[in-house]
N, C-alpha and C positions, 0 to 999 in steps of 0.2 A: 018507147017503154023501157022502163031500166030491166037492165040482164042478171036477174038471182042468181046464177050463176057463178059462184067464186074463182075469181082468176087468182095467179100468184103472177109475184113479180119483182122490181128491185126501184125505190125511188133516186133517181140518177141526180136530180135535180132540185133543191128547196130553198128557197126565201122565208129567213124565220122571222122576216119582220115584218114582210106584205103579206104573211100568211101561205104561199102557191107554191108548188111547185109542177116534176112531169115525174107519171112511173111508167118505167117500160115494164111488156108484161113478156110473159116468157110462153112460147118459145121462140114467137114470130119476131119481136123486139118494139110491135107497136108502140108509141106510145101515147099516154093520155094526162090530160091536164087532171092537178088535183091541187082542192081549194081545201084551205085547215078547217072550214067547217064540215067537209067531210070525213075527218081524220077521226078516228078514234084517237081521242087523248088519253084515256085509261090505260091503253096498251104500250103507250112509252112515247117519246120525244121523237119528232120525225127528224132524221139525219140521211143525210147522203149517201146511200149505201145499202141501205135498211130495208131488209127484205118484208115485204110485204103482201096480205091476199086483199080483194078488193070486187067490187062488182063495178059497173057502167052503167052508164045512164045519162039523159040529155044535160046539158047544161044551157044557162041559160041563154047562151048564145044559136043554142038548138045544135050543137057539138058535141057529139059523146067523149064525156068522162068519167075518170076515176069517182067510185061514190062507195061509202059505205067500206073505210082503207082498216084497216090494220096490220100491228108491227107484227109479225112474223117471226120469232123468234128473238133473240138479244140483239143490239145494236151492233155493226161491224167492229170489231176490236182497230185501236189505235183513233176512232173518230169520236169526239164526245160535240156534246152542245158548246152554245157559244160560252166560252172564256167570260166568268164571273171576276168582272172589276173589281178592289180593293180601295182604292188610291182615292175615287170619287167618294166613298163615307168618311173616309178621313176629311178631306174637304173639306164638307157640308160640317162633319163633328166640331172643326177648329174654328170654322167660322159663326156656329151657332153657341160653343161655348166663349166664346168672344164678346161675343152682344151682350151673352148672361151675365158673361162678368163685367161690363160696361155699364148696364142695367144696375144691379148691384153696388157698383160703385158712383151711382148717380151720375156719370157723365154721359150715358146718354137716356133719353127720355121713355118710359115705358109702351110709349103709342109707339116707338119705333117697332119694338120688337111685337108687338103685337100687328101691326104692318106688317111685318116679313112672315109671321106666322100667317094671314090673310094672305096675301101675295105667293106664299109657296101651295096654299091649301087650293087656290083658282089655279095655278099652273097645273099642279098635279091632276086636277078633276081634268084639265084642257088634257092632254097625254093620255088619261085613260078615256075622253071618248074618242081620242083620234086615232087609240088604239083599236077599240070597239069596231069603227067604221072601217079601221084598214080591211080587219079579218071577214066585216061584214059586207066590203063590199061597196061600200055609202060616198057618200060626200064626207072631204077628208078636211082637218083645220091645218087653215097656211101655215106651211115651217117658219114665215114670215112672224105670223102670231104667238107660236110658240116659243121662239128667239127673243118676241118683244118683250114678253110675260118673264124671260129670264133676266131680261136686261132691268126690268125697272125694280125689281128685287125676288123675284120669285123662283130663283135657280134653283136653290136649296129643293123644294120640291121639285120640282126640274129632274135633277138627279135621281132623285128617291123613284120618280116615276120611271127614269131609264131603265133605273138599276132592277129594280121590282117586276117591272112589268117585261122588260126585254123589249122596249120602241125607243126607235133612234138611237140605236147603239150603233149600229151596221155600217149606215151609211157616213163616211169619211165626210164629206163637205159639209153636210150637218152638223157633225162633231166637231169640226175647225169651226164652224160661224157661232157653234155653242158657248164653246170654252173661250172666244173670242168677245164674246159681251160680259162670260163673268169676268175677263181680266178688265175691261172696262168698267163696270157695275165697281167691281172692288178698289181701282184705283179713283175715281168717281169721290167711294164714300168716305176713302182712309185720305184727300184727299181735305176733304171737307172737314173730316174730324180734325186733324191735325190744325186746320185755318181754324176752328171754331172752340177746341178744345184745350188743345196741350201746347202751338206756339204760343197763346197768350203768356203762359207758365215759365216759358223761357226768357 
């Protein structure tokens, strides 16, 4: 049975992008696993540090944990959330005003850019359930599938979804194999336009 009980204590420990972390409770130093759907989110951003009260309760592995957390005052000074990218909307902005003006100036064909608008609109939907399933716990979609969906034109969403949502920022080998299909993807297409559009011109 869960313990009403209010402990205090300090989260030592968080994963902001599986959702988990551990809070040790004070005074013994226990400590207890904690899943972000037991977070209060209202009460602020969980960081490393971050003093927090809390009660226990089984988990579902029949292991008592953290349940029912909140921030406890303001965030430790000197630690914030993760570091808000800039670099990645630029990107997305040069390459989508790109199209437009390609569009526009009839060299390339309107099903394209409405393609990339489809193809970003499924990627993103894919990100935000694989976000959903991290926090809930679920069956997750292959990093496999989400690399592919960037690779055949759908990065642009891709992005939007990293950037917005806060999935697949974190993790470093995902970001290389990311950014590694759009430089594909991109040399690929400027690759094609060039053979099909502008060396005829020269």
């Amino acid at each position: 049975m869960p313990s009403h009980q209010r402990r205090s204590g300090r989260l030592t420990t968080w994963d902001d992008e599986r959702g988990f972390g551990f809070v040790e409770s004070d005074p013994a130093g226990h400590r207890f696993f904690l899943h972000i759907s037991e977070y209060d989110r209202r009460s602020g951003r969980p960081q490393v540090g971050s003093r927090v009260t809390f009660e226990t309760g089984p988990g579902r592995d029949g292991r008592e944990q953290a349940t029912t957390v909140r921030l406890d005052g303001p965030p430790p000074r000197g630690r914030r959330g993760p570091r808000r990218r800039g670099w990645p909307w630029v990107l997305v902005a040069l390459w989508c005003a790109g199209l437009a003006l390609a569009t526009t100036a009839g060299d390339l064909p309107v099903w394209v850019l409405g393609a990339y608008g489809a193809a970003s609109l499924v990627t993103f939907v894919a990100y935000w359930r694989d976000k959903r399933a991290a926090v809930a716990r679920r069956w997750r979609t292959p990093e496999s599938t989400l690399l592919l969906l960037g690779l055949v034109g759908g990065w642009p969403g891709a992005v939007v979804a990293q950037e917005t949502l806060r999935h697949k920022t974190v993790k470093r080998s995902f970001q290389a194999a990311f950014w590694g299909t759009v430089v594909v993807h991109v040399l690929v297409v400027g690759a094609v336009a060039v053979d099909r559009w502008w060396l005829p011109l020269v």
